[in-house]
Steps between C-alpha positions, in 0.01 A plus 500: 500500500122349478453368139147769480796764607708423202255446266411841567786649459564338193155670368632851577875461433470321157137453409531147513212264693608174699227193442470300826693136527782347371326391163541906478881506509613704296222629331364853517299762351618848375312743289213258427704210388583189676811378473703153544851368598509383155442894343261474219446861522216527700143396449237714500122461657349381134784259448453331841129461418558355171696188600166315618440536133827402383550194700122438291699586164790262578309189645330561191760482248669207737122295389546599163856407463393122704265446211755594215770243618243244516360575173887505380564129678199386328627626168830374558347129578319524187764594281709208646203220447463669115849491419556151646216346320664636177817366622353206521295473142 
Protein backbone atom coordinates (compact mmCIF):
# COMPACT_ATOMS: atom_id res chain seq x y z
CA UNK A 1 0.00 0.00 0.00
CA UNK A 2 1.51 3.64 -1.03
CA UNK A 3 2.80 5.28 2.23
CA UNK A 4 0.12 8.67 1.23
CA UNK A 5 -2.52 5.53 1.18
CA UNK A 6 -1.77 4.54 4.69
CA UNK A 7 -1.24 7.63 6.10
CA UNK A 8 -4.65 8.24 5.14
CA UNK A 9 -6.14 5.68 6.46
CA UNK A 10 -4.55 6.09 9.58
CA UNK A 11 -6.25 9.79 9.68
CA UNK A 12 -9.75 8.28 9.36
CA UNK A 13 -9.37 4.96 11.24
CA UNK A 14 -7.61 6.38 14.38
CA UNK A 15 -7.14 10.11 14.05
CA UNK A 16 -3.61 9.77 14.05
CA UNK A 17 -1.23 11.86 11.30
CA UNK A 18 2.04 10.18 9.79
CA UNK A 19 5.11 12.95 9.46
CA UNK A 20 7.13 12.16 6.30
CA UNK A 21 10.77 10.25 6.71
CA UNK A 22 12.29 8.02 8.87
CA UNK A 23 13.36 10.77 11.48
CA UNK A 24 9.30 10.45 11.79
CA UNK A 25 9.24 6.83 12.97
CA UNK A 26 7.18 6.44 15.25
CA UNK A 27 5.88 9.62 15.92
CA UNK A 28 2.36 10.84 15.29
CA UNK A 29 -0.28 13.23 16.02
CA UNK A 30 -3.76 12.53 17.56
CA UNK A 31 -6.20 15.00 18.92
CA UNK A 32 -3.78 17.94 18.67
CA UNK A 33 -0.89 16.39 20.42
CA UNK A 34 2.23 15.03 19.06
CA UNK A 35 3.44 12.19 20.35
CA UNK A 36 6.91 10.13 20.63
CA UNK A 37 8.23 6.49 20.87
CA UNK A 38 9.37 7.54 24.17
CA UNK A 39 5.42 8.61 25.43
CA UNK A 40 5.68 11.79 27.29
CA UNK A 41 2.06 12.23 26.88
CA UNK A 42 1.82 14.25 24.05
CA UNK A 43 2.86 17.79 23.36
CA UNK A 44 0.72 20.26 22.48
CA UNK A 45 1.12 23.31 19.75
CA UNK A 46 2.30 25.95 22.72
CA UNK A 47 4.69 23.44 24.16
CA UNK A 48 6.40 22.76 20.80
CA UNK A 49 6.80 26.54 20.35
CA UNK A 50 8.23 27.08 23.66
CA UNK A 51 11.35 24.90 23.38
CA UNK A 52 13.21 27.66 21.17
CA UNK A 53 12.83 29.44 24.44
CA UNK A 54 13.80 26.74 26.63
CA UNK A 55 16.86 25.61 24.93
CA UNK A 56 17.48 29.87 25.66
CA UNK A 57 16.60 29.10 29.48
CA UNK A 58 18.98 26.11 29.72
CA UNK A 59 22.09 27.43 27.74
CA UNK A 60 21.47 30.06 30.09
CA UNK A 61 21.63 28.44 33.33
CA UNK A 62 24.58 26.06 31.68
CA UNK A 63 26.62 29.99 31.49
CA UNK A 64 25.61 30.67 34.81
CA UNK A 65 26.53 27.43 36.34
CA UNK A 66 30.33 27.78 34.08
CA UNK A 67 30.85 30.95 36.05
CA UNK A 68 29.88 29.48 39.57
CA UNK A 69 32.46 26.55 39.37
CA UNK A 70 35.03 28.92 38.38
CA UNK A 71 34.26 31.32 41.01
CA UNK A 72 34.19 28.06 43.41
CA UNK A 73 37.92 26.87 41.97
CA UNK A 74 39.04 30.28 42.60
CA UNK A 75 37.76 30.18 46.15
CA UNK A 76 39.02 26.87 46.70
CA UNK A 77 42.74 28.07 45.49
CA UNK A 78 42.48 30.80 47.84
CA UNK A 79 41.53 29.04 50.77
CA UNK A 80 44.44 26.58 50.10
CA UNK A 81 47.25 29.57 49.64
CA UNK A 82 45.54 31.19 53.14
CA UNK A 83 45.61 28.16 55.06
CA UNK A 84 49.11 27.16 53.89
CA UNK A 85 50.65 30.43 54.67
CA UNK A 86 49.26 29.95 58.25
CA UNK A 87 50.61 26.54 58.15
CA UNK A 88 53.54 27.87 57.48
CA UNK A 89 53.79 30.99 60.19
Amino acid sequence: MPRAIWGWFRIISEGAAVGGGPEWEGRSFHKGRLYSPEDWGGFTAGELRSWPYLQAQVAELKRIKRELEQELECARQGYSEVSAQQTAS
